[in-house]
C-alpha positions as CSV (number, residue, x, y, z in Angstrom):
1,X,0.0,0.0,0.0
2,X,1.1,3.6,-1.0
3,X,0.3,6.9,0.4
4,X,-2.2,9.5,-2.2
5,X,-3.6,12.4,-2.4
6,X,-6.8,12.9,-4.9
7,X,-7.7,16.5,-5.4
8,X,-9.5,18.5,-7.8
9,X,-12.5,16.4,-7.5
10,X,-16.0,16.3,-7.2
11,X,-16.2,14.3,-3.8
12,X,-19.5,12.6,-2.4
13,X,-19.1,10.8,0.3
14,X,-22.1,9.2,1.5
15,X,-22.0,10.9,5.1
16,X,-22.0,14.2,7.2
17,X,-23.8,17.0,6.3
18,X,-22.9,17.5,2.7
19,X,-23.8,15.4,0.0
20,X,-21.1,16.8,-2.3
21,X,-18.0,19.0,-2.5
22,X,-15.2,20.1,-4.5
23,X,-12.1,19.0,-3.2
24,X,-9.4,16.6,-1.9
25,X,-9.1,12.8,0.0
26,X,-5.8,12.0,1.1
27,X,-4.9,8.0,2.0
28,X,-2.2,6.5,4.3
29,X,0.5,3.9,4.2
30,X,-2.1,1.3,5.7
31,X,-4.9,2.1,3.2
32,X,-7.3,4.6,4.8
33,X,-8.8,7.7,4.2
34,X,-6.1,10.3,6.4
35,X,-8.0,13.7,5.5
36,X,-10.3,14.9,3.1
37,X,-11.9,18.8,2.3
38,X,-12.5,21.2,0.5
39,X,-10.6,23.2,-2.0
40,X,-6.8,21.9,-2.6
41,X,-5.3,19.4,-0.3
42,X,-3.0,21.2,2.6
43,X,1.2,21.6,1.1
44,X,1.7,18.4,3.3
45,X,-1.1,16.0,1.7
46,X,0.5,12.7,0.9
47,X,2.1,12.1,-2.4
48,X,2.0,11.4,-5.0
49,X,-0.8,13.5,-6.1
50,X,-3.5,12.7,-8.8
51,X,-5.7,15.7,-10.2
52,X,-8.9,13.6,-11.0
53,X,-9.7,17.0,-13.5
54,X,-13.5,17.6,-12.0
55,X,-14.7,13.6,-11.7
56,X,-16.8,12.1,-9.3
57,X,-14.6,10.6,-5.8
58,X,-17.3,8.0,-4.9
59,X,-17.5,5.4,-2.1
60,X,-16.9,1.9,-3.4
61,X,-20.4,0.1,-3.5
62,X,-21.0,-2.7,-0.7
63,X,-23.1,-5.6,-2.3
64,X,-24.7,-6.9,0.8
65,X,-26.0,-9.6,-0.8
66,X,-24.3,-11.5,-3.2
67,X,-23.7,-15.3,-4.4
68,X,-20.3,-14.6,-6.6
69,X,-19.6,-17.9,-7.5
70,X,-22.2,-17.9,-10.4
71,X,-20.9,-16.1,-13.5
72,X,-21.0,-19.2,-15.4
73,X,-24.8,-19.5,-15.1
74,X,-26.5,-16.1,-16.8
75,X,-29.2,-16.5,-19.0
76,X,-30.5,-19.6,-17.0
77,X,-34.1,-19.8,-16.7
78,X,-34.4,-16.8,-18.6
79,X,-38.4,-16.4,-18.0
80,X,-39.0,-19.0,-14.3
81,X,-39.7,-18.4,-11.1
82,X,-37.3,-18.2,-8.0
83,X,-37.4,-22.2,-7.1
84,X,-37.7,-23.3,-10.9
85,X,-34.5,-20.8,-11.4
86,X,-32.7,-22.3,-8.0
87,X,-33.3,-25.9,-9.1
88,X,-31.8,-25.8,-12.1
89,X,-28.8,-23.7,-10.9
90,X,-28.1,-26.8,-8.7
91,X,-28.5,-29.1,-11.6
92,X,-25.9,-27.1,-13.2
93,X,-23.7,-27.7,-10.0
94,X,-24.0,-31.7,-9.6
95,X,-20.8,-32.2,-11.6
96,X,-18.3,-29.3,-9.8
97,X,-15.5,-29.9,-7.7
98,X,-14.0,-28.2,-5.2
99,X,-11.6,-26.3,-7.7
100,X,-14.0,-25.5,-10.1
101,X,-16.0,-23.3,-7.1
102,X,-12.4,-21.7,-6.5
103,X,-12.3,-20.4,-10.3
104,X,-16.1,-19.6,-10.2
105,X,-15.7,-16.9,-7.5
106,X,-12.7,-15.6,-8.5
107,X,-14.1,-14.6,-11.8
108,X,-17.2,-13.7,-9.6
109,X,-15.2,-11.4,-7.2
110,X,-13.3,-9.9,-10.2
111,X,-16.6,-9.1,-12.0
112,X,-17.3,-7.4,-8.7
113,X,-15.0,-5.1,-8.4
114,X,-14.6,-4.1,-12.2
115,X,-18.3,-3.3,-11.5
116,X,-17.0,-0.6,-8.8
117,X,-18.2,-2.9,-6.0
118,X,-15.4,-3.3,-3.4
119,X,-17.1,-4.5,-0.7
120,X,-19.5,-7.9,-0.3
121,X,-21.7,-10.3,1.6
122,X,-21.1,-13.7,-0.4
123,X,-23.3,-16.4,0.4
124,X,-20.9,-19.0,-0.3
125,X,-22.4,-22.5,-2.4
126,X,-22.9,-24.7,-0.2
127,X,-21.2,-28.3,0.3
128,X,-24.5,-29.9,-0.1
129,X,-25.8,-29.8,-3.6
130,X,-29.7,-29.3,-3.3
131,X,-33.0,-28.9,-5.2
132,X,-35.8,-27.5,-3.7
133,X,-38.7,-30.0,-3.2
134,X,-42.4,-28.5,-3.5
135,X,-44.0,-30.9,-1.7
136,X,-42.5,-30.0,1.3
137,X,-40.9,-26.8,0.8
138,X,-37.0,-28.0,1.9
139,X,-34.3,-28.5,0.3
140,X,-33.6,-32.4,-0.7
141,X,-29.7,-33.0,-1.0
142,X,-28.4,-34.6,-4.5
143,X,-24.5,-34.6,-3.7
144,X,-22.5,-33.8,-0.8
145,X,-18.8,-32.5,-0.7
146,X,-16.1,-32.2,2.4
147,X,-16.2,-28.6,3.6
148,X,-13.3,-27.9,1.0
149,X,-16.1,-27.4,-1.4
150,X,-16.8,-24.0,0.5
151,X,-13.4,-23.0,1.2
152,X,-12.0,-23.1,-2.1
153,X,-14.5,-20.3,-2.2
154,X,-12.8,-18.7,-0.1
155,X,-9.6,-19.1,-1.4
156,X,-11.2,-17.5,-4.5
157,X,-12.3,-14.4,-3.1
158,X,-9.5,-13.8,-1.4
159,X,-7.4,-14.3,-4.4
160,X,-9.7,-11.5,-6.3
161,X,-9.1,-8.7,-3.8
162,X,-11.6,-7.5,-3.0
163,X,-13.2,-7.3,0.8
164,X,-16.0,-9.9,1.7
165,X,-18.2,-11.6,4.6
166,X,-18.4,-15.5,4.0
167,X,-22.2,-16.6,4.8
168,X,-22.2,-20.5,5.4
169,X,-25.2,-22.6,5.5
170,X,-25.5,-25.0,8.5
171,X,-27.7,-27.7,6.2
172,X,-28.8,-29.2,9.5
173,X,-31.5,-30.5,7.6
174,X,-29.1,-32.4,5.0
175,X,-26.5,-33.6,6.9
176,X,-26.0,-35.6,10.4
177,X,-26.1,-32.8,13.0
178,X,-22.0,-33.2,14.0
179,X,-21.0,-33.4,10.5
180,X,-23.0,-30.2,9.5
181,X,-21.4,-28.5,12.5
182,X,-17.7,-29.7,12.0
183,X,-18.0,-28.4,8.3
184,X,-19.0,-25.0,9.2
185,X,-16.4,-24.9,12.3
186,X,-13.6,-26.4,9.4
187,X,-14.9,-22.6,7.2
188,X,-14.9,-20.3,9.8
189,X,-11.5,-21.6,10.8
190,X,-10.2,-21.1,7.6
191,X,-11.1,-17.6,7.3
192,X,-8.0,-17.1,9.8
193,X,-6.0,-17.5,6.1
194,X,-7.6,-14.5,4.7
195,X,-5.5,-11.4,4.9
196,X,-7.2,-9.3,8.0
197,X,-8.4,-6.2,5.6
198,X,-10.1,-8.4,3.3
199,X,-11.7,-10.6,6.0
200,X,-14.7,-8.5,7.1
201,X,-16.1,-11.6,8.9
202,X,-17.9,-14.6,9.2
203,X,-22.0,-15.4,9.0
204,X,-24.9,-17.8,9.0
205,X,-26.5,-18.1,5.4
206,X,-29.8,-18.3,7.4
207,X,-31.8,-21.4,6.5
208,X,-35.4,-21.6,8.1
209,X,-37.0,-20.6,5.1
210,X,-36.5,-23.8,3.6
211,X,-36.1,-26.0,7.0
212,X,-38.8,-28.5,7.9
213,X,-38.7,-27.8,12.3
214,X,-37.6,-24.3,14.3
215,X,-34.8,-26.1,15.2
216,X,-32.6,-24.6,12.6
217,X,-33.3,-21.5,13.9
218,X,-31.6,-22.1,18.1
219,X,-28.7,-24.2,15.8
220,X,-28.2,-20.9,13.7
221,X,-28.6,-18.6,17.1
222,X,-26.0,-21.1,18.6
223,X,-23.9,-20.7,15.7
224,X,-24.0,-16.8,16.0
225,X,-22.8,-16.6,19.5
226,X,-20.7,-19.5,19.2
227,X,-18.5,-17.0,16.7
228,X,-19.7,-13.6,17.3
229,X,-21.3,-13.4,13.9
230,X,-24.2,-12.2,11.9
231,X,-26.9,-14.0,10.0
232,X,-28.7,-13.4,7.3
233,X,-31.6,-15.3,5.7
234,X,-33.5,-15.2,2.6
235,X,-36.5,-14.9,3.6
236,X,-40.6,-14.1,1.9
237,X,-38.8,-13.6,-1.1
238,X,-41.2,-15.0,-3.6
239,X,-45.5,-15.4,-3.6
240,X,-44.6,-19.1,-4.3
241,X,-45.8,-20.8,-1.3
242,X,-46.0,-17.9,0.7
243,X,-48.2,-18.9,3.7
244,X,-45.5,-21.5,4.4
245,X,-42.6,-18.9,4.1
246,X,-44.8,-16.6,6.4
247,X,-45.2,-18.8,9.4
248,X,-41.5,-19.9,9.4
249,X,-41.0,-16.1,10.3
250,X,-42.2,-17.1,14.0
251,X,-39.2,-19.8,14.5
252,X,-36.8,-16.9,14.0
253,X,-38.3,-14.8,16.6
254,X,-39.0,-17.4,19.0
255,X,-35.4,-18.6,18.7
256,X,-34.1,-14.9,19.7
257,X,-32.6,-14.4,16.8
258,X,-34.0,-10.9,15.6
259,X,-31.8,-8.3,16.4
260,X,-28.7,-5.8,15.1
261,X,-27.0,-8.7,13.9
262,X,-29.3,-10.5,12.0
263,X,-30.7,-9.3,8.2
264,X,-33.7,-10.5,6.3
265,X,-32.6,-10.7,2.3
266,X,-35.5,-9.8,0.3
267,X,-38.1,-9.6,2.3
268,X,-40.8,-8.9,-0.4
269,X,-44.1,-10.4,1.4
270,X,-43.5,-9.8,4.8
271,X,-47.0,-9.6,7.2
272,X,-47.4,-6.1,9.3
273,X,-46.6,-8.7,12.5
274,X,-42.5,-9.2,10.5
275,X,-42.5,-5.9,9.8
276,X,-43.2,-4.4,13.4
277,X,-40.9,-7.3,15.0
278,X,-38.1,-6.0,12.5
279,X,-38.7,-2.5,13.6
280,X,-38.8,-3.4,17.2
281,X,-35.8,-5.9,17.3
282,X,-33.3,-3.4,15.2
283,X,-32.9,-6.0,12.4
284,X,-32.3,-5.1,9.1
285,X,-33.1,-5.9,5.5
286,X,-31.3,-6.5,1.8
287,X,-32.7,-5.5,-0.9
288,X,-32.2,-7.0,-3.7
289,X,-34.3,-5.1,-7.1
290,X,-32.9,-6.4,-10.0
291,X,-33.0,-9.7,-8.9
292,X,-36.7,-9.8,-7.7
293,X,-37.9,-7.9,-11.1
294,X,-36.1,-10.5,-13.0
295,X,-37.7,-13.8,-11.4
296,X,-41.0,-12.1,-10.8
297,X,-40.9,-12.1,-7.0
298,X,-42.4,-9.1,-6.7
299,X,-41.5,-5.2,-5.1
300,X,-40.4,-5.0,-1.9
301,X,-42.3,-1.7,-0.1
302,X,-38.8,-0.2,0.7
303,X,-40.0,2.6,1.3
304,X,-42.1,2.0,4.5
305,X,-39.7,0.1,5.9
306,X,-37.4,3.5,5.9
307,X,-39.8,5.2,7.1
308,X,-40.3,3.3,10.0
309,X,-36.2,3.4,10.4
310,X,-35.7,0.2,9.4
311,X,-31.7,-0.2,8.3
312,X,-31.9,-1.3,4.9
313,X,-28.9,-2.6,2.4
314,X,-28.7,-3.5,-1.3
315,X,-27.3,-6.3,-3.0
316,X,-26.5,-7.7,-6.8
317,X,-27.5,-10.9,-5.6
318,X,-26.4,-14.2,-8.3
319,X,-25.0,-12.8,-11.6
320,X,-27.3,-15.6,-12.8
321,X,-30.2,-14.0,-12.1
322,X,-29.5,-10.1,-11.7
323,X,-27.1,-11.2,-14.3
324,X,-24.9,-7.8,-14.7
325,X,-23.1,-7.0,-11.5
326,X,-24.2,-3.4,-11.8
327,X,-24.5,-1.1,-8.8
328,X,-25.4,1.9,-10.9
329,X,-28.2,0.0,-12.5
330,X,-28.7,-1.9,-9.0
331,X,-29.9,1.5,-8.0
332,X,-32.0,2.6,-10.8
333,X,-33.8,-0.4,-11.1
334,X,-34.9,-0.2,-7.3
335,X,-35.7,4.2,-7.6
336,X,-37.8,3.9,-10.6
337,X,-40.0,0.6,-9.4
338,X,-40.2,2.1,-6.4
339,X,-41.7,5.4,-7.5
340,X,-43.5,3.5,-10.4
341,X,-45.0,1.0,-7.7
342,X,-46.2,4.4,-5.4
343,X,-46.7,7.1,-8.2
344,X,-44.7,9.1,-6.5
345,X,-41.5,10.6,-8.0
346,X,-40.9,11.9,-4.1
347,X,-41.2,9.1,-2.7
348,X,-37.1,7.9,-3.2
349,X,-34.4,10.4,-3.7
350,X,-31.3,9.7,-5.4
351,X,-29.4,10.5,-2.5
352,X,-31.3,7.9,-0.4
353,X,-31.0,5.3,-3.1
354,X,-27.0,5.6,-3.3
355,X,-27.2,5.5,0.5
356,X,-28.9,2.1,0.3
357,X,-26.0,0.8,-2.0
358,X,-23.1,2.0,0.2
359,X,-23.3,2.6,3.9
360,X,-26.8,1.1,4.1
361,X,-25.7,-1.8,3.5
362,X,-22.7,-1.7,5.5
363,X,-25.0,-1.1,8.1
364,X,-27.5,-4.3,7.4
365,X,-23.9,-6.8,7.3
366,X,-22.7,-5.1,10.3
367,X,-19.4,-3.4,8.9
368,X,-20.2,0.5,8.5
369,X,-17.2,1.4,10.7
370,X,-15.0,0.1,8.0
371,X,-16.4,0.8,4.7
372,X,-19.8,2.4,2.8
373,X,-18.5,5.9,3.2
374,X,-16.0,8.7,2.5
375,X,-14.6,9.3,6.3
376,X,-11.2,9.6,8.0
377,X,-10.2,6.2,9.2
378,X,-11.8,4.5,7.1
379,X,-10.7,2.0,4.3
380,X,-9.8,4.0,1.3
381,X,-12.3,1.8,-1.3
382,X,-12.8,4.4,-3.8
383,X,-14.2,5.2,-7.4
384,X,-13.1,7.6,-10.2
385,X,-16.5,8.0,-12.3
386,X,-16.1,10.4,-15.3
387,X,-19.6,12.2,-16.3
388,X,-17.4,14.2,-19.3
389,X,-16.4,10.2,-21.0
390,X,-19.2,9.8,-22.4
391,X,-19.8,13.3,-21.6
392,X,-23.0,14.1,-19.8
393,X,-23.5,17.7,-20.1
394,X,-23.2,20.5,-17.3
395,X,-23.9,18.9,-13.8
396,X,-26.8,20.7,-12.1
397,X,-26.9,18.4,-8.8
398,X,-24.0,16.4,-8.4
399,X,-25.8,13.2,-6.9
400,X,-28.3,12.9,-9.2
401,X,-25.8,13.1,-12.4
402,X,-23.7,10.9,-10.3
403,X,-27.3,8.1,-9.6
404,X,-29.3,8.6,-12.8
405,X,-26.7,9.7,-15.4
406,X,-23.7,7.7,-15.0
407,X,-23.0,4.2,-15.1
408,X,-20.3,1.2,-15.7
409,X,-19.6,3.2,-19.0
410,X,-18.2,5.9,-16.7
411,X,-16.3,4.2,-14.4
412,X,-13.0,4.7,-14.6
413,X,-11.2,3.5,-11.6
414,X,-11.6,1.2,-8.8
415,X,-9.0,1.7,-5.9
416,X,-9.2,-0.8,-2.6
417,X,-7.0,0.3,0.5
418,X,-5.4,3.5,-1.8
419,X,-4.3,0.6,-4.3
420,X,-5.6,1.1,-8.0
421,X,-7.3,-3.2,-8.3
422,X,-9.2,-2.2,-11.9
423,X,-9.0,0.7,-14.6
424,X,-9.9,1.2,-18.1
425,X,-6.0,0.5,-18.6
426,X,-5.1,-2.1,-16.7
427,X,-7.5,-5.5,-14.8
428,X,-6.1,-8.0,-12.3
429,X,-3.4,-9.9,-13.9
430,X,-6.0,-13.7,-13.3
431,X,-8.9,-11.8,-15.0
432,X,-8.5,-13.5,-18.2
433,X,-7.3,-17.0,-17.0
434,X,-10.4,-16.8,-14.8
435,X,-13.1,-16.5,-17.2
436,X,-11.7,-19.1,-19.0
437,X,-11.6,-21.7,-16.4
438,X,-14.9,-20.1,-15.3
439,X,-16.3,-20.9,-18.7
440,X,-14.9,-24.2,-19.2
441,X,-15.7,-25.5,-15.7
442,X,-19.3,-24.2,-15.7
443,X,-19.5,-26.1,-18.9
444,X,-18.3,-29.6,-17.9
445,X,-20.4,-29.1,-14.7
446,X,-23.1,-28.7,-16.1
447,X,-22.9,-31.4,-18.9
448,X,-23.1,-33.8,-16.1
449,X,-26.6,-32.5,-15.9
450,X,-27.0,-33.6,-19.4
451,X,-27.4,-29.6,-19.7
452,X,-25.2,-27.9,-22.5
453,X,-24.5,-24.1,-23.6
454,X,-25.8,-23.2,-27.1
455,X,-22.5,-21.4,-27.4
456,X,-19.6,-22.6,-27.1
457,X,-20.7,-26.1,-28.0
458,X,-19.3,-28.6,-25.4
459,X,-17.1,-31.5,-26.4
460,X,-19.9,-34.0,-25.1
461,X,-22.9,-32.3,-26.8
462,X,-20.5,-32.4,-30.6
463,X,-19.6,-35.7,-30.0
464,X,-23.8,-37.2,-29.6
């Protein structure tokens, strides 16, 4: 890590009183923001010094919902339904091995941060290969791996750069109780071999919604305090089977898991009852608008739950089914439903929106005091946007330009810990060798499936 100085900028930073300035951020030898203000930097700012030439200084984007590992699989299910679309995604995983999950997030985290996200909740595949059963809304298990199946995951994201919370799933359900714990215990011991910046933590990849008895919830509350970690668990997402998603909600509360460390991902149908007990308890929720418009789950009334100062996050969720890791489009998706869904162009501002993306949800994954905003101390995760390339015209409010008018096309720069890890000139050095083995792996996974691309044509489909 070097020391910087960025000045002649147009600097929001997603906290304090104003939502924009002209003027300088400073980083030190460890990778955080030292100083920041307006007008030039003082004569002792850090060098070297890099005149951004009036760009945007943004926050790097937190994803607080992601599942990075599955590049391989966009397109899928192009027009299903959440469990139809999460079936066949498993399909497509019954022939990968450990390795093969190690390349897929790698590619996965790079995508990430070329997308200017820097910061990210990944819900890590599990070991247990599953497809949901409708009958009785769980999860039947097709193929099991050792718990190197999820750390090679690790290994992955790690490898990319880029900062992440590992979410685990218990699969209690699938596995003999000891075994299921051991696996988890073998993760969150591995996570000791992820350098300590990048390691923003451990968490429980909450499973009730698709758990038969409450007792997944007190093994998931044991889990938490066990480790000191959060949870977070998908949860009403769909209107499939949405009375039995609904009174699942009870097993969480009753288990005392609600609270400042535990977030609801997606929560499009909650009752009034989830709502008020989310208010009351201090948890949060993810948001995840792309991802719900694409399968058809439905709006989430975001909205209200703001108003009721619920802490709520935004996520990318799978590049298989939000299928473009983009923030900027992350955000526009949600603002224009959302006012769409109310007719109300009030009722979500830009500002609030880029909030959501950024120290929101740092907030919901418990990890504000390190990233989601421009402030001294801080990790210096920044962005270089450039509104003039394409240009955009004279700037009349700098955040709305900056939400509604710029996008991946602008992005210039993507800098984690004062250290440039993407630009227009130069990507990670793996970037290319990843996609490849992402592409070639995804494709002899899933041809054990008997399930083939329509381009490039596998070596088993040219061969029948």
């Amino acid at each position: 890590m070097t020391t910087a100085t960025y000045h002649n900028a147009l600097v929001l930073p997603v906290s304090g009183d104003q939502p924009w300035f002209w003027g300088w951020l400073s980083v030190d030898d460890g990778g955080r923001i030292s100083g920041m203000g307006e007008g030039s930097p003082p004569a002792d700012a850090p060098l070297p010094h890099h005149d951004l030439e009036g760009r945007f200084l943004a926050p790097g984007f937190v994803s607080a919902h992601s599942h990075i590992y599955t590049g391989g699989m966009r397109g899928v299910a192009a027009s299903s339904p959440l469990y139809e679309w999460v079936s066949l995604n498993s399909q497509m995983l019954l022939g990968a091995e450990p390795d093969d999950l190690y390349w897929m997030t790698l590619a996965g985290g790079l995508d990430h941060l070329s997308c200017g996200i820097t910061s990210v909740y990944n819900f890590t595949q599990s070991r247990v290969i599953a497809i949901f059963d409708y009958e009785r809304s769980v999860l039947r298990p097709e193929r099991v791996h050792s718990a190197e199946f999820v750390t090679r995951q690790v290994d992955g994201l790690a490898e990319s750069g880029i900062r992440f919370v590992t979410s685990v799933r218990l699969d209690d359900e699938q596995l003999p109780e000891s075994d299921a714990l051991a696996g988890f215990d073998a993760v969150m011991r591995h996570l000791d071999t992820v350098p300590a910046d990048q390691n923003l933590g451990g968490s429980v990849y909450g499973a009730v919604q698709t758990s038969s008895s409450p007792v997944t919830a007190d093994r998931e509350r044991t889990l938490m305090n066990r480790y000191g970690i959060t949870n977070q668990a998908h949860f009403v997402e769909t209107a499939e089977q949405i009375d039995v998603q609904q009174a699942k909600f009870d097993w969480y509360d009753a288990a005392g898991v609600l609270g400042p460390d535990f977030a609801f991902g997606h929560f499009v149908h909650p009752t009034e009852t989830m709502v008020s007990r989310v208010r009351e308890t201090g948890s949060s929720v993810v948001w995840q608008p792309m991802s719900n418009g694409r399968l058809g789950s439905g709006i989430a009334d975001i909205p209200r739950l703001l108003h009721d100062s619920v802490t709520v996050g935004m996520g990318v969720d799978d590049q298989s089914c939000t299928d473009v890791s983009d923030p900027f489009e992350n955000m526009r998706t949600g603002l224009f439903l959302q006012r769409g869904l109310h007719s109300d162009a009030s009722i979500l501002t830009p500002a609030t929106v880029l909030a959501l993306h950024t120290i929101g949800s740092a907030a919901a994954i418990g990890v504000a005091d390190r990233v989601g905003s421009l402030e001294v101390g801080k990790f210096a995760d920044l962005l270089v946007v450039d509104p003039y390339a394409p240009h955009s015209g004279p700037i009349w409010d700098p955040v709305a330009t900056y939400v509604l008018g710029c996008g991946l096309r602008n992005l210039r720069e993507v800098i984690v810990g004062g250290t440039s890890v993407w630009s227009r000139k130069a990507d990670h050095p793996l970037r290319a060798q990843a996609d490849h083995e992402l592409t070639q792996r995804m494709i002899a996974s899933a041809a054990a499936s008997g399930i083939h691309p329509a381009w490039p044509p596998s070596v088993s489909k040219k061969g029948k």
